[in-house]
Each structure stands twice: as structure tokens, then as C-alpha cells.
N, C-alpha and C positions, 0 to 999 in steps of 0.2 A: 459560153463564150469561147471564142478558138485563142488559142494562142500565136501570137506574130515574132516570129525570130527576123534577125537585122537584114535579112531580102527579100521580107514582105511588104506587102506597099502603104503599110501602115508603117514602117520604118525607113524609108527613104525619104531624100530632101525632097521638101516643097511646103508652101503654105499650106495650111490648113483650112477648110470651106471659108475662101472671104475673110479671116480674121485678120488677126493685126501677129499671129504664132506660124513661124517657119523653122520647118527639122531642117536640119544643116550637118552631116557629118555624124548621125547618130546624137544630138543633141537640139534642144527645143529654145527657140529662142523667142521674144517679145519683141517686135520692130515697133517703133514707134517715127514721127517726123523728126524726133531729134537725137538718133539713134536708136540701138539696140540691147536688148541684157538678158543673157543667159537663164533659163530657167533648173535652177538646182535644185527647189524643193521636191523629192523623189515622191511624195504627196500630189502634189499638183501636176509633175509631168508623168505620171500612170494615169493622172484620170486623162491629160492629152495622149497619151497612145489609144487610150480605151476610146475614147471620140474617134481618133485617125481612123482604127481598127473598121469602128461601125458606120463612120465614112464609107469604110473602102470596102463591104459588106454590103450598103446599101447600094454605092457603084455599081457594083458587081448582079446584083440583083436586077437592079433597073434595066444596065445591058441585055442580062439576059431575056426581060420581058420584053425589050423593043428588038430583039434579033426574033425571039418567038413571035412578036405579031406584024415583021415585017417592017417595023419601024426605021429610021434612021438611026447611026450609032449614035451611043450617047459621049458629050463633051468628054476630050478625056481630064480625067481631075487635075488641078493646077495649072491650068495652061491658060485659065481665062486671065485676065485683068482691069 
């Protein structure tokens, strides 16, 4: 598994595939409808970078197979809603 230092795209803000967890400032947060709370267990938020990571690995991958067969670019991550 590669390692992600803080300007890889596994550490920059944005939600996470769809979920209810958005990085914000180097930090992972739980939104929810009635607010928000910081995620501090250093347990729980390495297995979120390690998901972000293979996120952003499989991004990266996909793109490359639909540029190789001609495809359309793929979504860029966090942008849908």
C-alpha cells in the first residue's frame, strides 16, 4: 500500500464516496442532519485515510482504463451530490 503525505488526494477536503465523513483541514469529520463531530479516534480515522487512499487508487485506475479505451473522463471524485 503507498503512502499519502497531506497533498495527496487522499488528504485534501472533501467527502468521502457518498458517506455521511468529510476531511476538512487535515481532519475527518461525521456530518450528520443535526450537525457535525470531529473524528479523533486515531483507530478509526487511519482506517478513513486507508479507504480515502484506495478511493483515490481506484479513481486513478478507472481513469486511466477509459482514457486507454477512448472512453469519457471519469467524474471527478467529490463533485457529485
Amino acid at each position: 500500500m503507498s503512502s499519502h503525505s497531506p497533498s495527496s488526494p487522499a488528504a485534501r477536503s472533501g467527502r468521502l464516496a457518498r458517506s455521511p465523513v468529510v476531511r476538512r483541514d487535515g481532519q475527518w469529520w461525521l456530518i450528520t442532519g443535526s450537525g457535525s463531530v470531529l473524528a479523533t479516534d486515531p483507530t478509526f480515522t487511519s482506517e478513513l485515510d486507508r479507504f480515502a487512499a484506495a478511493m483515490a487508487d481506484a479513481d486513478r485506475a478507472v481513469a486511466v482504463l477509459r482514457s486507454e479505451q477512448g472512453g469519457p473522463p471519469a467524474p471527478r471524485p467529490g463533485r457529485h451530490r
